[in-house]
Backbone as numpy.savetxt, mean C-alpha at the origin, in Angstrom:
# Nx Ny Nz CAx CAy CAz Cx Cy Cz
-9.82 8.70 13.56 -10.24 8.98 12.19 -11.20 7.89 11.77
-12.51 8.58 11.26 -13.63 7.20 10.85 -14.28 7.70 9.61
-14.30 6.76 8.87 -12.68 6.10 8.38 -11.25 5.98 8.59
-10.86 5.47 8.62 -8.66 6.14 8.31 -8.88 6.59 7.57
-8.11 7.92 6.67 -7.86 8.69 5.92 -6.92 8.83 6.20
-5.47 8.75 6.08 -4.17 9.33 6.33 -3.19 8.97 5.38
-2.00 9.87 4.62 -1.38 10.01 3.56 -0.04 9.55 4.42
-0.03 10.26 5.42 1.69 9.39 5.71 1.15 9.35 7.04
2.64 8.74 7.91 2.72 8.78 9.44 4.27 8.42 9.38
4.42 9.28 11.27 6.04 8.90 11.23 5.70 9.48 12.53
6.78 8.14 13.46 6.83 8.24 15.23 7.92 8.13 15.55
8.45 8.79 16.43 10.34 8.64 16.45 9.56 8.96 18.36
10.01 7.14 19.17 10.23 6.99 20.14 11.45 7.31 21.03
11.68 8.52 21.17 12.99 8.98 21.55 13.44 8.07 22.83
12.95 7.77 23.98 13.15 6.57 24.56 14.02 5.32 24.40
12.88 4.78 23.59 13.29 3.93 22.75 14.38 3.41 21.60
14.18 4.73 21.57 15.26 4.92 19.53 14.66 4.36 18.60
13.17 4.38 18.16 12.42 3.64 17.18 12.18 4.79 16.16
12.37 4.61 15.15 11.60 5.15 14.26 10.63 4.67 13.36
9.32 5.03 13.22 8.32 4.03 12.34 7.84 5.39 11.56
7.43 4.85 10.07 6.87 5.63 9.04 6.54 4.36 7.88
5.02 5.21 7.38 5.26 5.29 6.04 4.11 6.02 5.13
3.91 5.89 4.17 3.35 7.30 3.10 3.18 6.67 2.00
1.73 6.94 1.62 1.21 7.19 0.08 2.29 7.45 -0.78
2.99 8.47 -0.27 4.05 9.05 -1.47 5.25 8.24 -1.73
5.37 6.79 -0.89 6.23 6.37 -0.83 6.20 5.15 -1.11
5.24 4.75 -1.86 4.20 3.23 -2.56 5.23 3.00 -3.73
6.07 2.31 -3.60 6.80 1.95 -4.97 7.17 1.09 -4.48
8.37 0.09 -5.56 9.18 -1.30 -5.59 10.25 -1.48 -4.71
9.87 -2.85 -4.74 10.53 -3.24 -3.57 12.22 -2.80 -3.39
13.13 -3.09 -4.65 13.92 -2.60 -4.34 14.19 -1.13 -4.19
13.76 -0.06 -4.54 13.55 1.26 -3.75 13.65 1.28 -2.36
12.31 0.35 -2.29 12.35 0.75 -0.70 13.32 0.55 0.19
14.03 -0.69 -0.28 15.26 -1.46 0.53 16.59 -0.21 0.34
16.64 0.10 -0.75 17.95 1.26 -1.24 17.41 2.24 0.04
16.07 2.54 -0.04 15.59 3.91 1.01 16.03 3.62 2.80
15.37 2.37 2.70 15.34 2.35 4.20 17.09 1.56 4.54
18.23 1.44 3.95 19.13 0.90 3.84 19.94 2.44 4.13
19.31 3.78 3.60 20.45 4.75 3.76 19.23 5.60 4.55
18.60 5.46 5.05 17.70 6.20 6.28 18.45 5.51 7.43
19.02 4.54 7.51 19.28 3.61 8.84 20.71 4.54 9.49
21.18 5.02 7.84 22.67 5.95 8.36 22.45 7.36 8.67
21.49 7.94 8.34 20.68 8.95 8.71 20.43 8.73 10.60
19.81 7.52 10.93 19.50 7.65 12.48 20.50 6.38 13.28
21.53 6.70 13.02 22.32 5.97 14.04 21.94 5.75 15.17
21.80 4.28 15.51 21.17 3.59 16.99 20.10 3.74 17.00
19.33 3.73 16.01 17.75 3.85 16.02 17.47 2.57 15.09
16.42 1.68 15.84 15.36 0.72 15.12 14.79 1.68 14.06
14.60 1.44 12.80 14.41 2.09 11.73 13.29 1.35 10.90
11.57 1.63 11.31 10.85 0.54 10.55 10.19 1.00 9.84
9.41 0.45 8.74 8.84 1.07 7.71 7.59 -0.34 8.15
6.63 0.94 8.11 5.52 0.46 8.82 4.41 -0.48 7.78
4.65 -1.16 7.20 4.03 -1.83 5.90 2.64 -2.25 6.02
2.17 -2.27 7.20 0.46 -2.79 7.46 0.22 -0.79 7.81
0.66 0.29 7.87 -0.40 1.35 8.17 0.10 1.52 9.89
-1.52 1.98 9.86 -1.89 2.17 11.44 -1.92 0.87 11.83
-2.25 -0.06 11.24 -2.43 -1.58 12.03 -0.68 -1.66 12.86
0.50 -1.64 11.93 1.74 -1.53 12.52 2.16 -0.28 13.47
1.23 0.41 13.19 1.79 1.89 14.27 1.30 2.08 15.56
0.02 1.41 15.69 -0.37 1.49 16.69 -0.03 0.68 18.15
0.95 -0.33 18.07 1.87 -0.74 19.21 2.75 -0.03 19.42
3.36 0.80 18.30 4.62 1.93 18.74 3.72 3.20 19.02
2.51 3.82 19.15 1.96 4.99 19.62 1.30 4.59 21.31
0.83 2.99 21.27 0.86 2.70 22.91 -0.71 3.16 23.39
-1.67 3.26 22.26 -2.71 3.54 22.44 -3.68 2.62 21.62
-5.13 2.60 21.97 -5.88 1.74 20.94 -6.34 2.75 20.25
-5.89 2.63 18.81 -6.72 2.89 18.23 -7.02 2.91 16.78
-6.93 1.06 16.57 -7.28 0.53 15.54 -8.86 0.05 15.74
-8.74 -0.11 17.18 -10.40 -0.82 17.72 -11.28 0.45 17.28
-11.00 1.63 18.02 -11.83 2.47 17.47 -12.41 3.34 16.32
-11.96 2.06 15.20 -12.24 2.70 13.78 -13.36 1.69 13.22
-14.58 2.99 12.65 -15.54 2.11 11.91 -14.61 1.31 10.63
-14.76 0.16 10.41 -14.49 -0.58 9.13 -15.57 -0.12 7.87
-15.10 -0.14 6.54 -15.94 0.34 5.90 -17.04 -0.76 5.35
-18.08 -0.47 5.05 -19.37 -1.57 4.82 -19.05 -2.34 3.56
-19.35 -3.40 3.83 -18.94 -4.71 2.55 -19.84 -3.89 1.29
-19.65 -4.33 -0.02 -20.17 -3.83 -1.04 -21.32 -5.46 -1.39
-22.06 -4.69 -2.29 -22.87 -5.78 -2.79 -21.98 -6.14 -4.00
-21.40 -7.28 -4.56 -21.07 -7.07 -5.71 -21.76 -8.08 -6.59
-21.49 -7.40 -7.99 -22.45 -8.11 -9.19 -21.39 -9.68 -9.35
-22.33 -10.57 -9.81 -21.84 -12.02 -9.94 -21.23 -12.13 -11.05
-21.26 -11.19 -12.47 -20.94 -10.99 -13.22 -19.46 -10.21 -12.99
-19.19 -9.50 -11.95 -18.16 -8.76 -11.93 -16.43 -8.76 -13.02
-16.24 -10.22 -12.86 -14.94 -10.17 -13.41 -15.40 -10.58 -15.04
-16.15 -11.47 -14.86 -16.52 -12.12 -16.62 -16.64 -10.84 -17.24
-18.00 -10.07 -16.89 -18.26 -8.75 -17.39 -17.06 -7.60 -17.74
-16.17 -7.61 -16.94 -14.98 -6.34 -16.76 -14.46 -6.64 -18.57
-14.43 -5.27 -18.98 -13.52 -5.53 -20.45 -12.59 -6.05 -20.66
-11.46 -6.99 -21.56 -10.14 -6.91 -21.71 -9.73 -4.96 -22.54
-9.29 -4.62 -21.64 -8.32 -3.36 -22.30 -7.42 -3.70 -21.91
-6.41 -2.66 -22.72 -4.36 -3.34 -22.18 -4.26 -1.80 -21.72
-4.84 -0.96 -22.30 -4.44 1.18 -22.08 -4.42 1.28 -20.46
-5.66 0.56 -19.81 -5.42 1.20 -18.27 -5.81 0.17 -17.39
-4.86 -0.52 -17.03 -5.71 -1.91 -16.09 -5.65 -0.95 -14.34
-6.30 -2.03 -13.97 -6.40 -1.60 -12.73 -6.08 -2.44 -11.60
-5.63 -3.82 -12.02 -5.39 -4.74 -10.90 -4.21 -5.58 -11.83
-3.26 -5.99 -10.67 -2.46 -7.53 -11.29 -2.67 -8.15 -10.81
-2.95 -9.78 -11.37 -2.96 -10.70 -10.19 -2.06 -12.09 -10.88
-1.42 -12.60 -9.74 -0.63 -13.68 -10.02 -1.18 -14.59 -9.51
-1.45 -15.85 -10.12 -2.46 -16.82 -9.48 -1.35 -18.44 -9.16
-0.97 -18.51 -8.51 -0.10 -19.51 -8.55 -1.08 -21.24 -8.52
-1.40 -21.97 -8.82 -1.69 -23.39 -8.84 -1.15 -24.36 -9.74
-1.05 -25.81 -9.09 -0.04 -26.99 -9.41 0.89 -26.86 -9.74
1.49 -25.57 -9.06 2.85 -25.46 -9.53 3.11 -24.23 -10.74
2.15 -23.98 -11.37 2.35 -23.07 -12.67 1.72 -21.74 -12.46
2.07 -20.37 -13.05 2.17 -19.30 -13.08 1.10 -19.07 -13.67
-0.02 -18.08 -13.50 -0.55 -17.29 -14.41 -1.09 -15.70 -13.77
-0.58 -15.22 -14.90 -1.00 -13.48 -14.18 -1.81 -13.11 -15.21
-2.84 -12.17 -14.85 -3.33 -11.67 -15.46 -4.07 -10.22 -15.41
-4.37 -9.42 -16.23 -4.32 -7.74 -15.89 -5.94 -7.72 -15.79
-7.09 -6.74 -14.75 -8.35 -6.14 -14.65 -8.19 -5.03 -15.46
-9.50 -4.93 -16.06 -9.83 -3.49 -16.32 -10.30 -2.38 -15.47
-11.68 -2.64 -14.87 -12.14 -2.15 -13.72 -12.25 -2.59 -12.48
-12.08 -3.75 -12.42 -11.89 -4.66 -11.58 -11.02 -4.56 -11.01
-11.27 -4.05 -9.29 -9.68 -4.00 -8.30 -9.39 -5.10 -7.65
-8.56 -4.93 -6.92 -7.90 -6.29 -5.91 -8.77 -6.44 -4.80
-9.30 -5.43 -4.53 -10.45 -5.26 -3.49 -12.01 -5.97 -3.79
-11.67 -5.64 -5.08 -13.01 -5.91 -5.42 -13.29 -7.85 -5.38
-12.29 -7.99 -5.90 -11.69 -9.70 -5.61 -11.82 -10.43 -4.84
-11.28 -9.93 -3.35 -11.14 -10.27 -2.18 -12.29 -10.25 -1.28
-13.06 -9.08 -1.83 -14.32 -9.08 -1.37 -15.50 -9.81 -2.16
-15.33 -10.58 -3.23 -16.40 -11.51 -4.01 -16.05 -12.97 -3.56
-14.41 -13.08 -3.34 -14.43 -14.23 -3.13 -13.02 -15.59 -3.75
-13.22 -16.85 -3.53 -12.72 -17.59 -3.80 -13.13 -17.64 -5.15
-14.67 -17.99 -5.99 -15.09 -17.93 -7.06 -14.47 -17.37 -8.28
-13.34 -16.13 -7.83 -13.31 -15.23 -8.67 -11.66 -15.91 -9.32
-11.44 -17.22 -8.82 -10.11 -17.83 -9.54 -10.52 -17.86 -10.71
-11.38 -18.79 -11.00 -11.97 -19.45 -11.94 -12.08 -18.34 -12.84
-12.77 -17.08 -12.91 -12.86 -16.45 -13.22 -11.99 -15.13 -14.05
-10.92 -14.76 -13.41 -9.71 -14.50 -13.41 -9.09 -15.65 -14.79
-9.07 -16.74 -14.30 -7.90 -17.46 -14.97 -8.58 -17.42 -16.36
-9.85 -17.20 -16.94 -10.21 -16.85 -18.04 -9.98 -15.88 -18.99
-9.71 -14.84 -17.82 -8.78 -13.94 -18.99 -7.91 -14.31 -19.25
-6.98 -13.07 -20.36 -6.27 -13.22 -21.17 -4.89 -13.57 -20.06
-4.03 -14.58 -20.42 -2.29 -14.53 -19.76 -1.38 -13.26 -20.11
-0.82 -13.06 -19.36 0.25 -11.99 -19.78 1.42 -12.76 -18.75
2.78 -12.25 -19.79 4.13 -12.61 -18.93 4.07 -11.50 -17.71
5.08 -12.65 -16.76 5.36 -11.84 -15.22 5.97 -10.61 -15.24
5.53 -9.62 -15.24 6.23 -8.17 -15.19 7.49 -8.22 -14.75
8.66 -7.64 -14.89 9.92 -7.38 -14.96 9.26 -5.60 -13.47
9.69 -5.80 -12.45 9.86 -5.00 -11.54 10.00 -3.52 -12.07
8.84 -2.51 -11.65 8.69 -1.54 -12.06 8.15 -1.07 -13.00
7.66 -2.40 -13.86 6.77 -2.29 -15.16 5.78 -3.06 -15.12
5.30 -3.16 -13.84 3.95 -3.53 -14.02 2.41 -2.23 -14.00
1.48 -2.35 -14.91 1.04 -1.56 -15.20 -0.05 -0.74 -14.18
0.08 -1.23 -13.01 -1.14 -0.32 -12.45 -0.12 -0.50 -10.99
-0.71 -0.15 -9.82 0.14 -0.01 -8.05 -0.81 -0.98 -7.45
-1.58 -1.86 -7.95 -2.36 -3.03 -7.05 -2.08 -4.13 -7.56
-1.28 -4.89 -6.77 -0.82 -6.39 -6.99 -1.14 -7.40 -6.08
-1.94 -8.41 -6.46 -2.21 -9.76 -5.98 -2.36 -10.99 -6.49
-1.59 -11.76 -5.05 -0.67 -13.18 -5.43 -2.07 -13.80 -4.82
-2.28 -14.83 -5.81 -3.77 -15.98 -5.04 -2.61 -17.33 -5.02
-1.96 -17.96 -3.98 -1.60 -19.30 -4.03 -2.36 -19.83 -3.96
-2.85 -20.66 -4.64 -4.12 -22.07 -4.40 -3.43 -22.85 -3.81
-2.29 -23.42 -4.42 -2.19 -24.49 -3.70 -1.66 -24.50 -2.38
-1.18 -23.42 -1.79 -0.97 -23.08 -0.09 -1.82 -22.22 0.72
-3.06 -22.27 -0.12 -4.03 -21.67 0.58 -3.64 -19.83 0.81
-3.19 -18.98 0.36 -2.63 -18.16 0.72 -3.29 -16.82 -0.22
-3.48 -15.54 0.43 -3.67 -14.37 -0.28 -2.16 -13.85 0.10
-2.15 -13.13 -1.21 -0.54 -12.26 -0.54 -1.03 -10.76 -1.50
-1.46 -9.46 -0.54 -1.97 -8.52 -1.08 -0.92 -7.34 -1.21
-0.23 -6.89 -2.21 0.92 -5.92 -1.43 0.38 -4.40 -1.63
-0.66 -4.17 -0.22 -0.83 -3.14 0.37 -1.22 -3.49 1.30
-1.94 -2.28 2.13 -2.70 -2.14 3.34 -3.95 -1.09 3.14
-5.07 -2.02 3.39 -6.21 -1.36 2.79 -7.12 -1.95 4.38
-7.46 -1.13 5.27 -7.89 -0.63 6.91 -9.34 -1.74 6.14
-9.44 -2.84 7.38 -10.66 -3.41 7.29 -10.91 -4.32 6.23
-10.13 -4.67 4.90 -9.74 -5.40 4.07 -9.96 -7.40 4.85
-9.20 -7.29 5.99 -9.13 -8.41 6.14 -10.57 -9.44 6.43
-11.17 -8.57 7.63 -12.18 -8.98 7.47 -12.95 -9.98 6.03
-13.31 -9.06 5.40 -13.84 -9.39 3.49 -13.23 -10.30 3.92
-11.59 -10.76 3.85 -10.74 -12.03 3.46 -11.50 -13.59 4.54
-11.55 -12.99 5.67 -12.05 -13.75 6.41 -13.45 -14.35 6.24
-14.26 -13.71 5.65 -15.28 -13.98 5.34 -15.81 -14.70 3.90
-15.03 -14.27 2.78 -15.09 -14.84 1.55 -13.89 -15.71 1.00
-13.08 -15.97 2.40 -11.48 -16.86 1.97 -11.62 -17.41 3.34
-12.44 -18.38 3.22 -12.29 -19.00 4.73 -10.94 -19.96 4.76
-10.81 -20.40 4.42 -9.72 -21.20 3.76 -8.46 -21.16 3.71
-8.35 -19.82 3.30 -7.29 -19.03 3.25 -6.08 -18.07 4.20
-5.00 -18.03 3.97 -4.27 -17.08 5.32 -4.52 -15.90 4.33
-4.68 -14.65 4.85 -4.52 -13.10 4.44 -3.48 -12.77 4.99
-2.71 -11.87 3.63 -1.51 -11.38 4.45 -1.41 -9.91 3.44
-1.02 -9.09 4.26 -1.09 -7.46 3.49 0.32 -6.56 4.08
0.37 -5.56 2.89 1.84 -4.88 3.78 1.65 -4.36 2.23
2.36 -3.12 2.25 3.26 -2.50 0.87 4.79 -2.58 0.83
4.65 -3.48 0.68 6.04 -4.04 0.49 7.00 -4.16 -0.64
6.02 -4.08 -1.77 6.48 -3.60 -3.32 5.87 -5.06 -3.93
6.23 -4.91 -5.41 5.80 -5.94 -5.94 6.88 -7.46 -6.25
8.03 -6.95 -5.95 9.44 -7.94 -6.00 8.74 -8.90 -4.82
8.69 -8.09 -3.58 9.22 -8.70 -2.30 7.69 -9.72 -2.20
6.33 -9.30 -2.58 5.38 -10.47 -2.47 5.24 -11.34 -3.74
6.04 -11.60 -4.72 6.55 -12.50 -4.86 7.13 -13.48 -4.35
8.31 -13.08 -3.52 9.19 -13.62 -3.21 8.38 -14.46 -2.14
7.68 -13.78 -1.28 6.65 -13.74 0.03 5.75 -15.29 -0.80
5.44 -15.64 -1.55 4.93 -16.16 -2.32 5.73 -17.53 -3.14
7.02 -17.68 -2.50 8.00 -18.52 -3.16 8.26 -18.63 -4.68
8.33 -17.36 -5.40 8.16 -17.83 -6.89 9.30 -16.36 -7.01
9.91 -17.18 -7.88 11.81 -17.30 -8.08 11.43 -15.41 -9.08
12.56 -14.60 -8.46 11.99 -13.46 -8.95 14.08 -12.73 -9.83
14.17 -13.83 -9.85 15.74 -13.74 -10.68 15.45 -13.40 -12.26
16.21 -12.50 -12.58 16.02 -11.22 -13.92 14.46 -10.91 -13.91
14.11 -10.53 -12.43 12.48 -9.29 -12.78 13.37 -8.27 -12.08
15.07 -8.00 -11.42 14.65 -7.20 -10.46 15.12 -5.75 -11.24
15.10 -4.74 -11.03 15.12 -3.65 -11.67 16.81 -3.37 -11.61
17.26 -2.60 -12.71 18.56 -1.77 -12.57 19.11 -1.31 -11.41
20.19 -0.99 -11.13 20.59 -0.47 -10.03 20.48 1.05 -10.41
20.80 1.66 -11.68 20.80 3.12 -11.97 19.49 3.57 -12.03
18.01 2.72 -11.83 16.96 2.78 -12.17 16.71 3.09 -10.62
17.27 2.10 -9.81 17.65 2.66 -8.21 17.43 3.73 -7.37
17.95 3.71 -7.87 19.18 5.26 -7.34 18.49 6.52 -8.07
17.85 6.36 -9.33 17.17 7.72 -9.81 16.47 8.00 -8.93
15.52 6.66 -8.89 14.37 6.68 -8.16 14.12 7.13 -6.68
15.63 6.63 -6.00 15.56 7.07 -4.68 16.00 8.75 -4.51
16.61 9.67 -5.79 16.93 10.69 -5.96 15.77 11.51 -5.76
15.37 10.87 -6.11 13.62 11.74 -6.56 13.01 12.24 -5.52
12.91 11.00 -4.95 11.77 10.68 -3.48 12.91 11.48 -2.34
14.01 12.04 -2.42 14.87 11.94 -1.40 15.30 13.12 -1.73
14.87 13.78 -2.88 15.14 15.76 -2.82 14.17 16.43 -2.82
14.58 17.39 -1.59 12.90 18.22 -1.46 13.41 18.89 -3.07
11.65 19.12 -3.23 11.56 20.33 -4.54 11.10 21.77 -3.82
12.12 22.58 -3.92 11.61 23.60 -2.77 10.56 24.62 -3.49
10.39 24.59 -4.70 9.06 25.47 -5.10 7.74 24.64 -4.70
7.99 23.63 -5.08 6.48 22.57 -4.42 6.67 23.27 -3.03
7.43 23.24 -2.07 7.29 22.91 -0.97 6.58 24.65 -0.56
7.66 25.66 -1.36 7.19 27.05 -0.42 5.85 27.47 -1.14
5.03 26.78 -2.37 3.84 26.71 -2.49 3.08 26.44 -1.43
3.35 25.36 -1.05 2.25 24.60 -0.08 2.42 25.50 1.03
3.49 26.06 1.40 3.36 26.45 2.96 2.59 27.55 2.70
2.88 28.61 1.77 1.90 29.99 1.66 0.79 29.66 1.51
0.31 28.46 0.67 -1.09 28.38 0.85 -1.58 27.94 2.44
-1.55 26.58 2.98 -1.57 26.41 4.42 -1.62 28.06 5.07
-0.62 28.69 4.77 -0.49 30.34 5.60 -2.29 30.34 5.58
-2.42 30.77 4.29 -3.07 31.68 4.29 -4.65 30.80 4.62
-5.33 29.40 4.45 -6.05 28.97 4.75 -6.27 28.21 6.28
-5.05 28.15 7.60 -4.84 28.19 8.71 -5.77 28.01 9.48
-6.80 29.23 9.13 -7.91 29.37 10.17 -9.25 28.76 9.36
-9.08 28.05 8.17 -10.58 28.07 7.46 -11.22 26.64 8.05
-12.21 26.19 7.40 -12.88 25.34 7.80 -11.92 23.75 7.90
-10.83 23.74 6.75 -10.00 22.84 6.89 -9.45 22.00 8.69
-9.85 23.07 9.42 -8.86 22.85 10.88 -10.06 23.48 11.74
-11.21 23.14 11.41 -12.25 23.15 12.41 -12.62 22.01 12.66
-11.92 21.49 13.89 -12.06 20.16 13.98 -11.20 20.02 15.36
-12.44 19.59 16.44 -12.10 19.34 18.06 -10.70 18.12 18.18
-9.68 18.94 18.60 -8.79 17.47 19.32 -9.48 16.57 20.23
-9.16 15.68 20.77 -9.44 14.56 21.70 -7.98 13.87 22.31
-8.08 13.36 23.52 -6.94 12.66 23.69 -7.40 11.18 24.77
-8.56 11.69 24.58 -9.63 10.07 25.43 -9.77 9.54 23.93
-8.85 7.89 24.40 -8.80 6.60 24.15 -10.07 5.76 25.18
-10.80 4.99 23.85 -11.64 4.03 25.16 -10.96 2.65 25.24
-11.33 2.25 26.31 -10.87 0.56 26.06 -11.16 -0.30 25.25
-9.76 -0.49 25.07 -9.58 -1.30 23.67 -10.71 -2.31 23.72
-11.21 -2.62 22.75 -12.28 -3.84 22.19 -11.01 -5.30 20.99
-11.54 -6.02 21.58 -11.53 -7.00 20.87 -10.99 -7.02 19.28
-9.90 -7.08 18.89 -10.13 -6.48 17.31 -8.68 -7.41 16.99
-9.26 -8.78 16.27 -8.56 -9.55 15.31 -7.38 -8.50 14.21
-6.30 -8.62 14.03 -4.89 -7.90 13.15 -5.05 -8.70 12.35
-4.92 -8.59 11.03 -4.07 -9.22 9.84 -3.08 -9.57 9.66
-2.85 -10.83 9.33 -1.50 -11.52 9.29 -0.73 -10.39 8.06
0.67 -10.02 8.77 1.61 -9.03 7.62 2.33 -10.17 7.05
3.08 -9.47 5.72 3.77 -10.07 5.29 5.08 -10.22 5.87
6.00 -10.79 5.95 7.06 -11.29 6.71 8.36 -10.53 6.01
8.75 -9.38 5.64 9.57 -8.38 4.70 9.90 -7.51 5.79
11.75 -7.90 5.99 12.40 -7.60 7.12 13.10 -6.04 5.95
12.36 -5.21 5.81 13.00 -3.95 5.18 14.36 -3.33 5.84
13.76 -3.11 7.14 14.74 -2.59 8.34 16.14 -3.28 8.27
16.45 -4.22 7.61 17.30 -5.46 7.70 18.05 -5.52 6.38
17.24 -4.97 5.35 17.74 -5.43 3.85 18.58 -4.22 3.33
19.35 -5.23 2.84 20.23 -4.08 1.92 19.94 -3.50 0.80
20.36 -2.53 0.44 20.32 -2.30 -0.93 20.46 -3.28 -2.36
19.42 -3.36 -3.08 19.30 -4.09 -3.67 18.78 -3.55 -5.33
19.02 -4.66 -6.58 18.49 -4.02 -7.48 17.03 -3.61 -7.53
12.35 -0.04 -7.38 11.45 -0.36 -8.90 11.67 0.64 -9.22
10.81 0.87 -9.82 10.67 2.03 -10.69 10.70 3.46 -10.01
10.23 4.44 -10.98 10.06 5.69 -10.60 8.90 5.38 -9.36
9.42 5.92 -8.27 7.86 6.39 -7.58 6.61 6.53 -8.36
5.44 5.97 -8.42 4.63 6.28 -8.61 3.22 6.59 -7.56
2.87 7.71 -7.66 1.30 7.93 -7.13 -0.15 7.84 -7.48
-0.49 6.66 -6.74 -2.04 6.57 -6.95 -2.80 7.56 -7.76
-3.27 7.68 -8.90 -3.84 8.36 -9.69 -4.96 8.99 -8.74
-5.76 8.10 -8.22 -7.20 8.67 -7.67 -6.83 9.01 -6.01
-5.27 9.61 -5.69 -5.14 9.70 -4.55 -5.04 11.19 -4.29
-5.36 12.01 -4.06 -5.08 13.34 -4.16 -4.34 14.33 -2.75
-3.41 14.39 -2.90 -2.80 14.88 -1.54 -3.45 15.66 -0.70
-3.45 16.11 0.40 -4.61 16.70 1.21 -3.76 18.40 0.80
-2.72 18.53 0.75 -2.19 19.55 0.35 -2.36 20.10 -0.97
-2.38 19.15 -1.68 -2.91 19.71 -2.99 -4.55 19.68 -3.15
-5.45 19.24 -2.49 -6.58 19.81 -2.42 -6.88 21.04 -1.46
-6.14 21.96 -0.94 -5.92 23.24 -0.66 -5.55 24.22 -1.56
-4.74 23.52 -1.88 -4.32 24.56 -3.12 -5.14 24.67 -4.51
-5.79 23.57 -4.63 -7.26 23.73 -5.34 -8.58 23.82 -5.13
-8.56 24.05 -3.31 -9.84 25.16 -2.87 -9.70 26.24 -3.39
-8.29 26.51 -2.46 -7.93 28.26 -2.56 -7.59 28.93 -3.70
-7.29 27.83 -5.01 -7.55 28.80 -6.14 -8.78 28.65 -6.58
-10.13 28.06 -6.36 -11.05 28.13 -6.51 -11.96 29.28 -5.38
-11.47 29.88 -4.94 -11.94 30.50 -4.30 -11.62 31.89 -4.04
-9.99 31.82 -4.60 -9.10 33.70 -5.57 -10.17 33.57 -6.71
-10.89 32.62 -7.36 -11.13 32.93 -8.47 -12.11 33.51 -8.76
């Protein structure tokens, strides 16, 4: 895929007894995930049970093929020097958190248009910058206002990004020389923690828990027999005109990103929020179902 484009993945090494996954749909707080992957583990008795937190970067030693080397990275952006000064203060819709840790003291603060990406790819410069906006207190787990969170330690030299964004590191390497990069969706509790900064009364309810894992963990069977009649009926369209391959070339040379160190597979249940989904992410299934009613119509 060139680009990556992919909404989930899941490999069950029968061999082995591994199971690896993970999913867009499944981007929420840290304690969720731990409640999730804590009662998935009783689900596959004698199975390594991992939740793949770097992507394809983590999947691709359990698929046994290259093919992280063979993905174009996407092209650096030019960005304006003005970028963060310029960005508005609004509170209605931010788009980035960032926790900036130096001499010891806390400061977070919310983007308007301004992503985490966009950050990482301008630079070290953009502390200074950042720390000019407005302060806001440390979000309480599950209430932080947007799904992109980043920790800048200054004083340990450290990015701590909690996602996985294909080719990201690079940027880091290039505009954070300085710096270790480390990425994973791991939630927003756990890169804190990843980050040494004490996360005692942020962590969410336990009944807040457990909704949450209710949610993510019951099919909705009208969603579901939607999607399949549509799939039926669009099967043969241009959607699935598209040659398989099963030639891998030899692997090239290709530097990994340091992950974050979040033993999920390991953790117990613990005290985010509701699942939430990327606003600007649109399921590949639900853009079928809004061809094909654009196209009954």
């Amino acid at each position: 895929m060139d680009p990556v484009y992919m909404e989930a993945f899941v490999i069950a090494d029968i061999e082995k007894k591994i199971l690896g996954y993970w999913s867009w749909h499944m981007e929420m707080e840290t304690s969720v995930m731990r409640y999730y992957q804590s009662a998935l583990k009783g689900k596959w008795p004698g199975w390594q049970v991992v939740h793949l937190a770097n992507n394809m970067y983590d999947a691709e030693p359990l698929m046994g093929i290259d093919y992280v080397a063979l993905q174009q990275s996407p092209k650096p952006d030019v960005l304006d020097a003005n970028l963060i000064t310029g960005d508005p203060v609004n509170d209605e819709w931010p788009n980035g958190l960032f926790v900036i840790k130096e001499h010891g003291k806390i400061y977070v603060v919310e983007s308007h248009n301004v992503t985490v990406e966009d950050v990482i790819r301008y630079g070290e410069a953009a502390i200074s910058q950042l720390k000019a906006r407005p302060a806001i207190p440390l979000p309480i787990e599950g209430e932080t206002r947007t799904l992109d969170h980043l920790l800048i330690d200054v004083d340990n030299k450290i990015l701590i990004l909690d996602t996985s964004e294909f080719g990201l590191y690079k940027h880091a390497d290039r505009q954070w020389p300085n710096y270790i990069f480390k990425m994973g969706k791991i939630g927003y509790l756990a890169m804190l923690e990843a980050g040494d900064i004490s996360t005692v009364g942020l962590e969410m309810p336990q009944q807040k828990i457990i909704d949450s894992f209710n949610h993510i963990s019951n099919a909705r069977k009208d969603d579901a027999a939607e999607i399949l009649n549509v799939e039926a009926k669009v099967a043969h369209s241009v959607f699935y005109d598209v040659t398989p391959t099963d030639t891998f070339l030899p692997k090239k040379a290709e530097p990994k990103p340091v992950a974050i160190q979040e033993r999920l597979s390991d953790a117990a249940p613990t005290t985010i929020g509701k699942p939430k989904r990327p606003a600007d992410k649109t399921s590949f299934a639900q853009k079928i179902i809004q061809w094909w009613k654009r196209l009954t119509n």
